[in-house]
C-alpha positions as CSV (number, residue, x, y, z in Angstrom):
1,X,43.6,139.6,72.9
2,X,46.2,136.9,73.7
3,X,45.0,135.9,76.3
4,X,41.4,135.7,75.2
5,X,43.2,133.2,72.3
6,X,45.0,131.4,75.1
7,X,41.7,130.4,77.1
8,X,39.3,129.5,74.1
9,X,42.6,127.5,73.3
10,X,42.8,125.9,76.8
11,X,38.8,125.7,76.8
12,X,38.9,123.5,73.1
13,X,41.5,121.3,74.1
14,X,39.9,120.7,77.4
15,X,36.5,119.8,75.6
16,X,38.3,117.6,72.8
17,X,40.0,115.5,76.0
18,X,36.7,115.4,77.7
19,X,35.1,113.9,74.6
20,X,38.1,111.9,73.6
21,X,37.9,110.0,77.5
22,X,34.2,109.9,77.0
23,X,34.1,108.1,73.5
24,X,36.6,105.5,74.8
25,X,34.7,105.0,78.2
26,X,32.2,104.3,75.5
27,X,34.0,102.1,73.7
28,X,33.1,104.1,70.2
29,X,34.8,106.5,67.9
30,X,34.8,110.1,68.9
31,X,33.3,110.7,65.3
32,X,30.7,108.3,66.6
33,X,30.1,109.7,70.1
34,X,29.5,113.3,68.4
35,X,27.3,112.1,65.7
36,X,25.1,110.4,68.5
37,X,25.4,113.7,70.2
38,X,24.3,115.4,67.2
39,X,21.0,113.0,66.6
40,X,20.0,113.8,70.0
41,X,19.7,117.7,69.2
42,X,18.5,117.7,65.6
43,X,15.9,114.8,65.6
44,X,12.3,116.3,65.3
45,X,10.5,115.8,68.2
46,X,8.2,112.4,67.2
47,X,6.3,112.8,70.4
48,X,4.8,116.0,69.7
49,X,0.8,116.3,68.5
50,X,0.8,115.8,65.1
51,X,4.8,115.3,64.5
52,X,3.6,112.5,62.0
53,X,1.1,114.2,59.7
54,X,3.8,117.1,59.9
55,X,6.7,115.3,59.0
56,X,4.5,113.3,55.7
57,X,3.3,116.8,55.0
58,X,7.4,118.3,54.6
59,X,8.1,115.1,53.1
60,X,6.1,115.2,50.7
61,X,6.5,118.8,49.0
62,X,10.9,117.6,49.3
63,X,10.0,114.1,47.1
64,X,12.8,111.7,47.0
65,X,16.5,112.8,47.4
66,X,18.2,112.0,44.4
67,X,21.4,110.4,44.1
68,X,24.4,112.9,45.1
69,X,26.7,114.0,42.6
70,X,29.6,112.6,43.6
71,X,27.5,109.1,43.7
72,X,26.7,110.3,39.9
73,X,29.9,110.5,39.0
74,X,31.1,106.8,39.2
75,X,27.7,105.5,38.3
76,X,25.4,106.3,35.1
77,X,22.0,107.8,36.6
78,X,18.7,106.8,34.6
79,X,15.6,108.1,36.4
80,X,13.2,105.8,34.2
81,X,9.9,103.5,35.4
82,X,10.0,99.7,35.5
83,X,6.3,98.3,35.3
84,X,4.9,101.2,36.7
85,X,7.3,102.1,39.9
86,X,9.8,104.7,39.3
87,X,13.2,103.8,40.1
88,X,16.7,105.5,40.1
89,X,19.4,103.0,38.3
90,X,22.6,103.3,38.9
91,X,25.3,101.6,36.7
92,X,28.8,102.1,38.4
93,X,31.2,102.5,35.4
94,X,33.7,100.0,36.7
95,X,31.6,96.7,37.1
96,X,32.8,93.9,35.8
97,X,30.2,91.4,37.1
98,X,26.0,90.9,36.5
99,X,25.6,92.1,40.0
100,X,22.7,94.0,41.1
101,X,21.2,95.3,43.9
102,X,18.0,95.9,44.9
103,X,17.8,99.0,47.4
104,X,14.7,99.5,49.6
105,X,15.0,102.8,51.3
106,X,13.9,102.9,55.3
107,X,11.3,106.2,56.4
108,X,8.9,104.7,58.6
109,X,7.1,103.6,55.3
110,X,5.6,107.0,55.1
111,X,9.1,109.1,54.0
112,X,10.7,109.1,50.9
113,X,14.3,108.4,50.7
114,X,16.2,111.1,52.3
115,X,19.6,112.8,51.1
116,X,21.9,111.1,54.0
117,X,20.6,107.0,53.1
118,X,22.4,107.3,49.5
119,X,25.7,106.6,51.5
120,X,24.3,103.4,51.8
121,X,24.3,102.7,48.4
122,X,27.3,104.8,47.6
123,X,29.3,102.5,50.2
124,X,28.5,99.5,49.0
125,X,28.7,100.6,45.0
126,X,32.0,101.6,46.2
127,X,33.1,98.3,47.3
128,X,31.4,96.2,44.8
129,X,31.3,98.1,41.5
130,X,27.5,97.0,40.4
131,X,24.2,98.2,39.3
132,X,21.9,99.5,42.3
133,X,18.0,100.0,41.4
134,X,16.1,101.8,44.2
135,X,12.4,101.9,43.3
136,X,10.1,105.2,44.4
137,X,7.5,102.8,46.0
138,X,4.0,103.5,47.3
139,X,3.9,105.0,50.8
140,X,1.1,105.4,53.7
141,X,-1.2,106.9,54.1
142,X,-1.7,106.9,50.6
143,X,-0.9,103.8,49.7
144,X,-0.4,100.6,52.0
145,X,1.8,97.5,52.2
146,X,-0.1,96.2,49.2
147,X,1.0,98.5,47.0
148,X,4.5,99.1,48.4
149,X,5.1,95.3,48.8
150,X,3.6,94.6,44.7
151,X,5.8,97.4,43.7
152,X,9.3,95.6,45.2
153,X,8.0,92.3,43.7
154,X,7.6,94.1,40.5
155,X,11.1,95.4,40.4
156,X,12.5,92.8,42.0
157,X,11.6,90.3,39.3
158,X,12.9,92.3,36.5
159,X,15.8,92.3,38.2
160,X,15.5,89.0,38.1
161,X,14.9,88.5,34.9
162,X,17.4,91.1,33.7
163,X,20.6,89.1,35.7
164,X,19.3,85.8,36.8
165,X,18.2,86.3,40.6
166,X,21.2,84.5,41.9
167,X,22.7,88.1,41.1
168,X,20.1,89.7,42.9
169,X,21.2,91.0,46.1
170,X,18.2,92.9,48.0
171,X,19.5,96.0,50.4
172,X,17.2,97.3,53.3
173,X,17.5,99.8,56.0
174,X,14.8,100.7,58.8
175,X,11.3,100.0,57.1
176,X,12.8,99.2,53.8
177,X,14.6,96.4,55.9
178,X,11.5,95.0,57.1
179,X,10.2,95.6,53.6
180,X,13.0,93.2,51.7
181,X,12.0,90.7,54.7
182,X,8.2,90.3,53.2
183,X,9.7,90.6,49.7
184,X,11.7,87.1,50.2
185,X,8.9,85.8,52.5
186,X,6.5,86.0,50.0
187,X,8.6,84.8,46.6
188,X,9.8,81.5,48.5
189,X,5.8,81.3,49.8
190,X,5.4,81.3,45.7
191,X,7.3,79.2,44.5
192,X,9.8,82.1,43.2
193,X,13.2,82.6,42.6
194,X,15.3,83.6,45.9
195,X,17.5,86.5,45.5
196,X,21.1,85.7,46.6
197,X,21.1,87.7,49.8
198,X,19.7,89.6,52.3
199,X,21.7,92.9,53.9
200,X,19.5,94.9,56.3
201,X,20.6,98.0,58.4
202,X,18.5,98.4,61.4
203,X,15.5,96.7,59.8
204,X,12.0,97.3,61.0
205,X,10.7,93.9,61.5
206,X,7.5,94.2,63.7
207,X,5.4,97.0,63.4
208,X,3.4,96.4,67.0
209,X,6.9,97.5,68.9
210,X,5.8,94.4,71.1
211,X,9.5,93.3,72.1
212,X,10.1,93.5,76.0
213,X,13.3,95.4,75.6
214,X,12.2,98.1,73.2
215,X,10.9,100.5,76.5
216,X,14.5,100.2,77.6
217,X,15.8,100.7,74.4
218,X,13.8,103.8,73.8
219,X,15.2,105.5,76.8
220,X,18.9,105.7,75.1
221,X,17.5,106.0,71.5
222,X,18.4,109.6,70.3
223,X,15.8,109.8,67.2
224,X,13.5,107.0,67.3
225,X,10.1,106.8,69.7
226,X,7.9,103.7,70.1
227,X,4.2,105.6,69.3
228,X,5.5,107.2,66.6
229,X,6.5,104.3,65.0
230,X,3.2,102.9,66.1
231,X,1.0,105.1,64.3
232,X,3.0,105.1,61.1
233,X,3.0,101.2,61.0
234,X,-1.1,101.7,61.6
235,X,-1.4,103.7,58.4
236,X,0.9,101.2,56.3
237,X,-1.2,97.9,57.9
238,X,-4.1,100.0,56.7
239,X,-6.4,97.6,59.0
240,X,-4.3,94.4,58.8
241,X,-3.6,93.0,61.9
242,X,0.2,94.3,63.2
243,X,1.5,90.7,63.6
244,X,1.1,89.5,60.2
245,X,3.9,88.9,58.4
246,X,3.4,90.4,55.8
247,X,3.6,94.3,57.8
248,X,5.7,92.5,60.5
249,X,7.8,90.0,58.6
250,X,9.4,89.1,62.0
251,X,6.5,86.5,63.1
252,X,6.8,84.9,59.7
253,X,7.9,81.9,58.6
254,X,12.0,81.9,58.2
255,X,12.6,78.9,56.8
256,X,14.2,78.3,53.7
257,X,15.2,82.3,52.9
258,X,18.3,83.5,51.2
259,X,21.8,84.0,53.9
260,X,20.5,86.6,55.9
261,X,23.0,89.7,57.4
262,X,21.4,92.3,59.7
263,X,23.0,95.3,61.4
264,X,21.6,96.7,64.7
265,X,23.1,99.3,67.1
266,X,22.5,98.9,70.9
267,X,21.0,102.7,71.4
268,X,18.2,102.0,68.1
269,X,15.0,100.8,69.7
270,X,15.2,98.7,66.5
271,X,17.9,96.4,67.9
272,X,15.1,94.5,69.2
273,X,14.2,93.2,66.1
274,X,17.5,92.4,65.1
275,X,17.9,90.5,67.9
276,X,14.5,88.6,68.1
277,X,15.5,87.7,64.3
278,X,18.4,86.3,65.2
279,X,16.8,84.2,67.7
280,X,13.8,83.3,65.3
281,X,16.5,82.0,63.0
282,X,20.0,81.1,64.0
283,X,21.1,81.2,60.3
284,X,21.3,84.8,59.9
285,X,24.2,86.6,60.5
286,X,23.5,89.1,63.2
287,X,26.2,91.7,63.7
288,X,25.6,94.2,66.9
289,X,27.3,97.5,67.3
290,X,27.8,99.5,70.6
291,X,26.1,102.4,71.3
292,X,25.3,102.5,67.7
293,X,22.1,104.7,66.6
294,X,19.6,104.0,63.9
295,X,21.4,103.3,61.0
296,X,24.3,104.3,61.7
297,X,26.4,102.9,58.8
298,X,25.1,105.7,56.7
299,X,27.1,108.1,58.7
300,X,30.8,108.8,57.8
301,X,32.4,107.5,61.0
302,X,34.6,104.5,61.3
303,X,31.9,102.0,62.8
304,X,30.1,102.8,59.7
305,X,32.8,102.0,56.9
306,X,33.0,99.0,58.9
307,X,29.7,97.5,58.5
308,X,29.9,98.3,55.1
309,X,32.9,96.8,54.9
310,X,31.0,93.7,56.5
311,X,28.0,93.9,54.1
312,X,30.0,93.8,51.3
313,X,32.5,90.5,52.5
314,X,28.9,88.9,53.0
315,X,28.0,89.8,49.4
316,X,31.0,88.5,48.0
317,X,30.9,84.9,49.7
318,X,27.1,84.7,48.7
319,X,26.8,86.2,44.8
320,X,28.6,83.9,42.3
């Protein structure tokens, strides 16, 4: 029996060494290198026949995740409707400022928010004690951008009204980053009040998949695959052509939008948008991670405390 503990010993601490040379090889955390490791065995298989209509299907008998209890426990829940969108407020008991943010979940625009993206909001309430909205809005196939963009306006201009939109900081990740990108594109297009900032985590900018890079990209990319993403960004155009703005946000106009800050990881087929963003408009702030995967500052791993960390320095030099 000893020496059956002796080799799994001898056996673990080989495999921790092999992982600890691998992550720095890597230049990431090991907490990082496993939770890319990780992805890669329990993402659903997106290029499987009907791995879409599946995946709604689930989806939709879960509904949204709500807020974790621990999250509940610094900040007041109120599950309530704001002009016809249901949102989940969150009032962190220690803020001491008018701040709000505006949090527009990612899922392909055809998932509702998932347990693992309230570390998002949980991070950056943590940081900057606030009061986080994050509306239930429309999805496809049921709904389409019309909806789900009318829905964020809606909220958003309570908001708005509620704290003065220079207090208004809107929050995106994946589609809901591509999402707050129309949102702004269309209030400065109206005339509207500008929210104080942008922070996006591996926004979804263009839903055509069209950059040069993203084949590439897609090879290293442990969850994401390029027609997958295709045909849910078909459903939410719901017939509008894949380059407008307001479904692809990235061919839009970017002139004159609120200080911009946009996280992107080098193994998320996303980067691309990131980085044609950044090119499109030199004024955002365009902070590139490693071997990161989609979204990876909603994982507990140091890389992801540090973009939060990041995100909410940006708020603070931004929001009065």
């Amino acid at each position: 029996m000893n020496r059956k503990i002796r080799a799994s010993a001898v056996t673990a601490g080989a495999l921790a060494t092999a992982v600890g040379l691998a992550a720095r090889r890597s230049g990431i955390s090991v907490a990082a290198l496993l939770t890319n490791s990780l992805a890669t065995l329990l993402a659903p298989d997106q290029d499987k026949p009907g791995a879409l209509e599946d995946g709604i299907a689930r989806n939709r008998e879960r509904g949204p995740a709500l807020p974790p209890r621990r999250l509940r426990k610094r900040a007041e829940l109120t599950d309530e409707h704001l002009d016809g969108v249901r949102v989940f407020r969150l009032e962190h008991r220690d803020a001491t400022t008018g701040l709000r943010f505006l949090y527009l979940h990612g899922g392909s625009y055809v998932h509702e928010m998932r347990a693992v993206q309230w570390n998002l909001a949980s991070g950056l309430l943590d940081r900057l004690p606030a009061t986080l909205v994050a509306p239930v809005y429309p999805l496809a196939p049921e709904h389409s951008w019309r909806d789900g963009l009318a829905a964020a306006e809606r909220v958003y201009s309570r908001l708005a009204d509620e704290a003065g939109a220079g207090n208004v900081v809107v929050l995106g990740d994946s589609a809901g980053g591509g999402l707050a990108l129309a949102l702004a594109q269309q209030l400065r297009d109206a005339g509207r009040p500008l929210p104080a900032a942008l922070v996006l985590f591996s926004p979804w900018l263009d839903i055509s998949l069209s950059g040069e890079d993203q084949p590439g990209l897609e090879k290293r990319d442990p969850v994401l695959r390029i027609g997958y993403l295709r045909r849910a960004g078909e459903l939410w155009a719901d017939g509008l052509p894949p380059a407008d703005p307001r479904v692809s946000p990235l061919f839009g106009d970017h002139a004159g939008l609120p200080p911009t800050i946009v996280f992107s990881g080098t193994r998320d087929v996303l980067h691309s948008d990131a980085v044609r963003l950044a090119r499109a408009n030199p004024a955002v702030e365009h902070h590139s991670y490693p071997e990161m995967m989609h979204v990876w500052a909603a994982a507990p791993i140091p890389e992801g405390k540090r973009a939060l960390d990041e995100a909410a320095a940006f708020v603070r030099r931004h929001v009065a």
